[in-house]
C-alpha positions as CSV (number, residue, x, y, z in Angstrom):
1,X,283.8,260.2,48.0
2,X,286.5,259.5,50.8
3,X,286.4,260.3,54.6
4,X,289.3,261.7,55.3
5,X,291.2,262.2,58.7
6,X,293.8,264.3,59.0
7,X,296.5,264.3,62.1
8,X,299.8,265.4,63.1
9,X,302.1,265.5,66.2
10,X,301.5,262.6,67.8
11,X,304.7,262.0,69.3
12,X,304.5,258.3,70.0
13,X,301.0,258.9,71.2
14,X,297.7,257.3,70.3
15,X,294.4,256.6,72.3
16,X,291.7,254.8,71.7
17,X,289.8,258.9,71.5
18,X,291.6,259.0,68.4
19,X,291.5,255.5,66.9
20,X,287.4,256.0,67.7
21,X,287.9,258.4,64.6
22,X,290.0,256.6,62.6
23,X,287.7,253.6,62.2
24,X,285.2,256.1,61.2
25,X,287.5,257.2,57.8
26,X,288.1,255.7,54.7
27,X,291.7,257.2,55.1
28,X,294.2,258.6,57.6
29,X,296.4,261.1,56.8
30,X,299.3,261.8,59.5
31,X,301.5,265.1,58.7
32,X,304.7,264.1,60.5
33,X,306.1,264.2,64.1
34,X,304.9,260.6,64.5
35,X,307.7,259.7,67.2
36,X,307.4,255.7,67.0
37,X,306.1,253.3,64.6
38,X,303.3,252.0,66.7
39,X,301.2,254.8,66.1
40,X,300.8,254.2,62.2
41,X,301.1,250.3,63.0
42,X,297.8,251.0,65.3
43,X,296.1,252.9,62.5
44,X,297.2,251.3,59.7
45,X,295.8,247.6,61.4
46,X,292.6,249.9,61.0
47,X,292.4,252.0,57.6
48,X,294.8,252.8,54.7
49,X,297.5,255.4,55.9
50,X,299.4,258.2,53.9
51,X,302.3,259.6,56.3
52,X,305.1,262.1,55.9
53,X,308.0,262.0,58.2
54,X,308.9,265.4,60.9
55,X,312.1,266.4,62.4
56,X,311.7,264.7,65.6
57,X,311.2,261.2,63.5
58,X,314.3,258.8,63.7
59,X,315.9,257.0,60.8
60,X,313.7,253.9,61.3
61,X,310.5,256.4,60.8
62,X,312.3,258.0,58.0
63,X,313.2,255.0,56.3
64,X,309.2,253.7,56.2
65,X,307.6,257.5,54.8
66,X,308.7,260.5,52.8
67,X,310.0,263.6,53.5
68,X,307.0,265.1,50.8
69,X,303.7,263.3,50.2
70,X,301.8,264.4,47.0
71,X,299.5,262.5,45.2
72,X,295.7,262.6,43.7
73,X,292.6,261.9,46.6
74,X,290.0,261.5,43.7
75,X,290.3,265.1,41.7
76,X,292.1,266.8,44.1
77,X,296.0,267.4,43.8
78,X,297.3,266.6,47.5
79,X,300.8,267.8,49.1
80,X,301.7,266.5,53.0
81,X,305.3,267.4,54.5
82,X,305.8,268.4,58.3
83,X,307.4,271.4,57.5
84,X,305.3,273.6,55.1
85,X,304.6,276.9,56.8
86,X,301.9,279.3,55.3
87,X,300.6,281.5,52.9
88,X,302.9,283.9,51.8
89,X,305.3,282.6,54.1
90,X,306.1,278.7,52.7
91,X,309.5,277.1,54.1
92,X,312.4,277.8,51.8
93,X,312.6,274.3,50.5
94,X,309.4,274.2,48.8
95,X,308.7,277.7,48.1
96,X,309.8,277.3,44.6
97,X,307.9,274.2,43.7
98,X,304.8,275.3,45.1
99,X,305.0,278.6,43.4
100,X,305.2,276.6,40.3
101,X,303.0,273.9,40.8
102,X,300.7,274.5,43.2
103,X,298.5,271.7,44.2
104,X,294.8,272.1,45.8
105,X,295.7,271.3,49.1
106,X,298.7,271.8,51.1
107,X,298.8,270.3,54.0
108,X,301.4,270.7,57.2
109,X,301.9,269.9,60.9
110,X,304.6,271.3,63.1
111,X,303.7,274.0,64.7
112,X,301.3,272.4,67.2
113,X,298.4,275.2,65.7
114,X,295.6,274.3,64.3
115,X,294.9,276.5,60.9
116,X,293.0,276.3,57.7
117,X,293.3,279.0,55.4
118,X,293.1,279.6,51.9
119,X,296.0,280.8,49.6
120,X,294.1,283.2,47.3
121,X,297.5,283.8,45.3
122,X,298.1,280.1,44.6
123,X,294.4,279.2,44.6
124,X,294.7,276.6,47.2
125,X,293.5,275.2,50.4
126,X,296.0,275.6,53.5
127,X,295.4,273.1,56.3
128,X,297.6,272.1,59.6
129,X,295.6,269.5,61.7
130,X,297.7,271.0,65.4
131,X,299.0,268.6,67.3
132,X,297.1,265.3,68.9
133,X,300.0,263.9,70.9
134,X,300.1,265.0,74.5
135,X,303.9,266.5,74.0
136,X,304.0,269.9,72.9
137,X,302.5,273.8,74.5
138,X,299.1,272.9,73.2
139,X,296.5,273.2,75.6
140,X,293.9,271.3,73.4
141,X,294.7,268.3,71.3
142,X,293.2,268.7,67.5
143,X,292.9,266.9,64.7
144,X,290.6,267.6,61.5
145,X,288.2,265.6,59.6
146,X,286.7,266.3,56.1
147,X,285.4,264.9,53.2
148,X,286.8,264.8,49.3
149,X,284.2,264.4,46.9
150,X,285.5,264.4,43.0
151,X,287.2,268.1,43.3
152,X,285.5,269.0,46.5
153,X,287.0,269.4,49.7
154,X,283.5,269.8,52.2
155,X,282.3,268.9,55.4
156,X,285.4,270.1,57.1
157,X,285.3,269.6,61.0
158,X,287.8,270.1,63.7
159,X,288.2,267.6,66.4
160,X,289.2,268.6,70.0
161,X,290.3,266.5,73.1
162,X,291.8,267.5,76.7
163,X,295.3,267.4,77.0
């Protein structure tokens, strides 16, 4: 079983708020738009950290975490990237793949919204944390916690601050 905490957007941003919760998991999982490297230095001096770069990361960001991160979270099949979009409407550079080989859960950041929906067609789990960084139109900063147990995904629970 693994305590998961999923974030995205910070945008150079990180509070002690947040780092609260990241003690609390057994990992951190940050879905791009991290801005500088202190933020996953901070979390990282904390818990194991799996990170996709966004479009507003540098090359120094881009050199230390993938574009795409996939891999297994005890029996679940995982996919991060920044830039994912949504059921029935994935970006054009993985809409392909992930028609073919879809994993269990998709995860995204980006768009600043927080959403969690399932893909019926693909049979998988659609999550975008929002945005906890204080740059962006979000009124409410969000993250997402939840737990992975063998094949499970449960225990899912949003996460909301002031901006």
């Amino acid at each position: 079983m693994k305590k998961i905490l999923l974030l995205s957007d910070t945008h150079s941003y990180i509070d002690n708020a947040v780092l609260k919760y990241v003690k609390q998991a057994d990992e951190v999982w940050h879905a791009g738009d991290i801005g500088d490297l202190k933020v996953t230095d901070a979390i990282e001096a904390i818990t194991p950290l799996r990170a996709v770069y966004g479009n507003i990361d540098d090359a120094q960001i881009r050199r230390v975490f993938p574009e795409h991160n996939r891999f297994m979270c005890e029996g679940v099949d995982v996919w991060i990237t920044h830039i994912g979009g949504y059921p029935n409407r994935y970006n054009i550079l993985i809409r392909d793949e992930i028609k073919v080989n879809p994993p269990k859960l998709f995860i995204c950041g980006h768009s600043h919204i927080l959403k969690v929906m399932p893909d019926k067609t693909l049979k998988l789990l659609h999550m975008n944390p929002g945005a906890i960084g204080k740059h962006g139109f979000h009124k409410v900063r969000t993250m997402l916690r939840f737990v992975i147990d063998g094949t499970e995904i449960k225990d899912l629970e949003v996460i909301e601050f002031k901006k």
